[in-house]
N, CA, C and O of each residue as an XYZ file, in Angstrom:
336
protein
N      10.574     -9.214      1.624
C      10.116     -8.258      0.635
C       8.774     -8.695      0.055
O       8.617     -9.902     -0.128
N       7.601     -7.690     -0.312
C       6.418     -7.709     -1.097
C       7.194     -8.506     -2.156
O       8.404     -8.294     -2.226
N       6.621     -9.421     -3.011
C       6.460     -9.425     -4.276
C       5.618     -8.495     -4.980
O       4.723     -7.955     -4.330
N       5.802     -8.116     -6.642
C       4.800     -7.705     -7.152
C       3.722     -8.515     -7.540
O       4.019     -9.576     -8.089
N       2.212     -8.177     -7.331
C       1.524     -9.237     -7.971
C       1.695     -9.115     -9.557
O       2.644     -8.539    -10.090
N       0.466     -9.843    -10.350
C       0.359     -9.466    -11.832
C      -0.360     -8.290    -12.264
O      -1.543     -8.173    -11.945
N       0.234     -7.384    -12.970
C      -0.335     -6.092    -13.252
C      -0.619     -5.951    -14.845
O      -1.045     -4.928    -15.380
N      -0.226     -7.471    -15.666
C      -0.342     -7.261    -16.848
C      -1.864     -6.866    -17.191
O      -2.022     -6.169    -18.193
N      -2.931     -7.223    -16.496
C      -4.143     -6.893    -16.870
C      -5.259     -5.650    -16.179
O      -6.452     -5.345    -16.174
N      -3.934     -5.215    -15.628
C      -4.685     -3.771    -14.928
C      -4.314     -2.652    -15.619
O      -3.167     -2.475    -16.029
N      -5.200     -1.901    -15.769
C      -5.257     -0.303    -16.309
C      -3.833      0.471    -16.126
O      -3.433      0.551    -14.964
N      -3.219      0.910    -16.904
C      -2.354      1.796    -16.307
C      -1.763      2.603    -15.557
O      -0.555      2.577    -15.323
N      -2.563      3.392    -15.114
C      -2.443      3.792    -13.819
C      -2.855      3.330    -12.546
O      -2.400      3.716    -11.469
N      -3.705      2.517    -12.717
C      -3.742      1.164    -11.833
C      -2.220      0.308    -11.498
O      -1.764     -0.151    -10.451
N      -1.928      0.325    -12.289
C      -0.619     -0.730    -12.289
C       0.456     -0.005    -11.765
O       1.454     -0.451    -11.201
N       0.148      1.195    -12.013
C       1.458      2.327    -11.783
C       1.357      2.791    -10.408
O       2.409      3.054     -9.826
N       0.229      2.933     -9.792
C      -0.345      2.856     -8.425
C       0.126      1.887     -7.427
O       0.441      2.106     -6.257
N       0.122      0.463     -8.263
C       0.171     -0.573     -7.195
C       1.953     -0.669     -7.272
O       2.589     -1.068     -6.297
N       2.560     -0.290     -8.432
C       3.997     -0.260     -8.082
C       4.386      0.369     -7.176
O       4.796     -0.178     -6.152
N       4.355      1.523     -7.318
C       4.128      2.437     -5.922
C       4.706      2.247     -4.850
O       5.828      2.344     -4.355
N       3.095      1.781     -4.445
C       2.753      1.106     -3.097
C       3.815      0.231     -2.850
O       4.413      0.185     -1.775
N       4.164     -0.747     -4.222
C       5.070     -1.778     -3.594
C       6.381     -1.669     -3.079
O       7.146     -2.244     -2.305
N       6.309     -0.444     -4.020
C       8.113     -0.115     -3.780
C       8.391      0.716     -2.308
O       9.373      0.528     -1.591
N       7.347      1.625     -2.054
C       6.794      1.934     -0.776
C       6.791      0.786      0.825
O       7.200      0.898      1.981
N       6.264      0.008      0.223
C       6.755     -1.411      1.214
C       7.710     -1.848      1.635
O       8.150     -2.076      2.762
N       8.180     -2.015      0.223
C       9.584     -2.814      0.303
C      10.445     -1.598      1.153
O      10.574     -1.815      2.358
N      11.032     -0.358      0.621
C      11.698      0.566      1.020
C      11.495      0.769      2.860
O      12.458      0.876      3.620
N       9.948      0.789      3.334
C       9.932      0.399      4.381
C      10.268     -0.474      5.990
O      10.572     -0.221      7.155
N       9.949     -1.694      5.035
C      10.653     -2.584      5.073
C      12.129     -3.145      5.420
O      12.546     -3.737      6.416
N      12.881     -2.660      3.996
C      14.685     -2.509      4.322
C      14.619     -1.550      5.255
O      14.808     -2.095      6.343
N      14.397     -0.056      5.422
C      14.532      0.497      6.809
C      14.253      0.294      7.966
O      14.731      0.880      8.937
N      13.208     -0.813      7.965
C      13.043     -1.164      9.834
C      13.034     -3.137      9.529
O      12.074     -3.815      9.897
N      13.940     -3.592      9.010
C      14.039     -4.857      9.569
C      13.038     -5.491     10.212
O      12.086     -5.975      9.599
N      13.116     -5.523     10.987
C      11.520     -5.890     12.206
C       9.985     -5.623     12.161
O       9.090     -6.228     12.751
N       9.906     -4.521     11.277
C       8.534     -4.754     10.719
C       7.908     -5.555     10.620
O       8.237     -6.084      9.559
N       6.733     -6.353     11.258
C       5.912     -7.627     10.516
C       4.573     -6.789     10.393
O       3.583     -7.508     10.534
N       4.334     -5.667     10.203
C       2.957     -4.977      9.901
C       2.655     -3.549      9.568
O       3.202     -2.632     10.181
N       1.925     -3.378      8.756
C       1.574     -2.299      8.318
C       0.620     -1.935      8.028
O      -0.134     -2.710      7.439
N       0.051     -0.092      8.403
C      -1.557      0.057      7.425
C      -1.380      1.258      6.776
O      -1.052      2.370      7.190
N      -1.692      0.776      5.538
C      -1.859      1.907      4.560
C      -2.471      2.929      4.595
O      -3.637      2.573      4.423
N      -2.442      4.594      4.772
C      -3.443      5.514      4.766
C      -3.470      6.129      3.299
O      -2.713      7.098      3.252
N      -4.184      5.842      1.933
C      -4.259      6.281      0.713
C      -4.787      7.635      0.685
O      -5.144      8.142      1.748
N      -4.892      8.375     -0.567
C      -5.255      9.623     -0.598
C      -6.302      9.504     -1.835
O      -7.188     10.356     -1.877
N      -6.266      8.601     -2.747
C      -6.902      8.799     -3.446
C      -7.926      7.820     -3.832
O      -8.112      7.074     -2.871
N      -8.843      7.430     -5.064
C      -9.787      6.407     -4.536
C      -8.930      5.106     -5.529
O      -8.978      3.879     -5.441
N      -8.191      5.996     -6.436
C      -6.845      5.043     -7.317
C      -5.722      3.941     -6.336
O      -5.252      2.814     -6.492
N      -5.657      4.869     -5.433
C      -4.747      4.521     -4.156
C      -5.060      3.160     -3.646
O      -4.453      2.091     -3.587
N      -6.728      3.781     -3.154
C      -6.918      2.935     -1.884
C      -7.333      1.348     -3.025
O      -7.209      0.257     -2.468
N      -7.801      1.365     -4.563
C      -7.835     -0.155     -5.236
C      -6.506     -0.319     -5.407
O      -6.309     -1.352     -6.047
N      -5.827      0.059     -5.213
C      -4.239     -0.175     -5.607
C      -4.126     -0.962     -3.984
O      -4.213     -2.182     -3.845
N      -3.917      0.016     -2.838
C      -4.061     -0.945     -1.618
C      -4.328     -2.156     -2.027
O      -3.502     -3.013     -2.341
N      -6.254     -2.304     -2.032
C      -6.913     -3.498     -1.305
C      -6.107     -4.396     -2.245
O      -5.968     -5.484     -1.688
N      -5.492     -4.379     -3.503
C      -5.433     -5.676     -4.394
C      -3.889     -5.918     -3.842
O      -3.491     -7.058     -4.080
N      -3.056     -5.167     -3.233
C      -1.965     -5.721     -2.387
C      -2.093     -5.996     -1.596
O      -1.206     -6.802     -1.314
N      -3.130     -5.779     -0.390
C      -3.436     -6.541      0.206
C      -3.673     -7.708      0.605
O      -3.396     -8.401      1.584
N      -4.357     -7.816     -0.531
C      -5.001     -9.374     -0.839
C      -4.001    -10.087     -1.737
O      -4.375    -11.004     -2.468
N      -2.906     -9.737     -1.698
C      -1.849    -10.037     -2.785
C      -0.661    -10.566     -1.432
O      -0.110    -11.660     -1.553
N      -0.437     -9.888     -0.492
C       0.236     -9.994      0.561
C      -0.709    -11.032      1.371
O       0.005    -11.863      1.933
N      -1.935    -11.225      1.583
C      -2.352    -12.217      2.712
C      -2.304    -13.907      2.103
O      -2.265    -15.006      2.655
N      -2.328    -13.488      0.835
C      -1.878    -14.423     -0.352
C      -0.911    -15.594     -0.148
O      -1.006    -16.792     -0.416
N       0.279    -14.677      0.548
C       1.766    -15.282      0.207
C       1.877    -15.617      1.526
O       0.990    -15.430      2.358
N       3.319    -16.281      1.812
C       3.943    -16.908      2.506
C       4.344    -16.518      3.573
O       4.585    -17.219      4.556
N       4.519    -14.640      3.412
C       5.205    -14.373      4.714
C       4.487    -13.956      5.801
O       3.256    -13.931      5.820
N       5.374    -13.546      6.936
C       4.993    -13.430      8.231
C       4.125    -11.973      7.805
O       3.028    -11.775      8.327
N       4.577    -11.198      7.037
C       3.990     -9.858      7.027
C       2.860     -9.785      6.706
O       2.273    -10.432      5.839
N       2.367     -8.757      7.585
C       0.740     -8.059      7.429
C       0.171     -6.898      7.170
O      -0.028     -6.166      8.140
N      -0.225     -6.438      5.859
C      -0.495     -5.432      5.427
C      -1.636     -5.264      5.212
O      -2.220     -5.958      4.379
N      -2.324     -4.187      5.987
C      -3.685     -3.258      6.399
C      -3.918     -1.972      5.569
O      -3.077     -1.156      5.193
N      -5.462     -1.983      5.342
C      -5.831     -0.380      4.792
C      -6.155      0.164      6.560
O      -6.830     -0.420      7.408
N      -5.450      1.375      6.666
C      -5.352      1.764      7.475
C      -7.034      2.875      7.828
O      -7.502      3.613      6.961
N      -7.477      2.761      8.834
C      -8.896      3.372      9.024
C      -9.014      4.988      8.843
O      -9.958      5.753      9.044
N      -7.700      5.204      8.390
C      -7.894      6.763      9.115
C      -7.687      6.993      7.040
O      -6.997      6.242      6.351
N      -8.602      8.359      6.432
C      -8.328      8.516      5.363
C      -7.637      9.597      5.202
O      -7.963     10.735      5.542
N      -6.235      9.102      4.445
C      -5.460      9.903      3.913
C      -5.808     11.367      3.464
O      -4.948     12.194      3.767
N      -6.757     11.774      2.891
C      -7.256     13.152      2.225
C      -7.601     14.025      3.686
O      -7.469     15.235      3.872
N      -7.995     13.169      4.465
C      -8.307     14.079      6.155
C      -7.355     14.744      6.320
O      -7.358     15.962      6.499
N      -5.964     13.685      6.261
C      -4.961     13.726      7.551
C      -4.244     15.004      6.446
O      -3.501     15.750      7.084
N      -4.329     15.304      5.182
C      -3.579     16.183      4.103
C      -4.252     17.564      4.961
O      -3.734     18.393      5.709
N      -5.825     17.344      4.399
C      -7.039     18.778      4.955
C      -6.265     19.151      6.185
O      -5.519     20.130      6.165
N      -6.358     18.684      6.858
C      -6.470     18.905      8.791
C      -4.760     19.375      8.748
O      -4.409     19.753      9.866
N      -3.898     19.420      7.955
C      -2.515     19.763      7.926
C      -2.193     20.976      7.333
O      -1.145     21.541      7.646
N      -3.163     21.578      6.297
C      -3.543     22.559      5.775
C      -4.317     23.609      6.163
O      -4.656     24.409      5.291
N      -4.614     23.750      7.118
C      -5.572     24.070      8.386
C      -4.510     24.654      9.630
O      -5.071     25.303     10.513
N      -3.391     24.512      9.720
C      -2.463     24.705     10.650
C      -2.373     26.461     10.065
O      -1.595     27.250     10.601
């Protein structure tokens, strides 16, 4: 499992962002066992600093897992679905 990093000194919705994400992980995670990697596709620009600081929060720690901002941007992949 992600740990959470420290969010006592981030903005509120900053912090509320990166919970998120984490709980997003983790939930991931318990559903595929075997996971050792992941990339994030964010939607927003709240999102994607919420990402990079788990990121760097995950390359941080101990485990085998590897968590990526994923190249492709989230707001595309929404547009281009809306478009159907």
């Amino acid at each position: 499992m992600v740990s959470y990093p420290d969010i006592s000194r981030l903005p509120d919705d900053l912090a509320a962002s990166l919970v998120r994400l984490v709980r997003l992980v983790n939930q991931l995670r318990t559903r595929n066992p075997d996971l050792d990697q992941l990339a994030l596709s964010v939607e927003t620009e709240l999102d994607f600093h919420a990402a990079t600081i788990l990121v760097h929060h995950v390359e941080g720690s101990d485990d085998d897992f590897q968590l990526m901002l994923s190249p492709w941007d989230g707001r595309q992949l929404l547009e281009g679905s809306d478009q159907r």
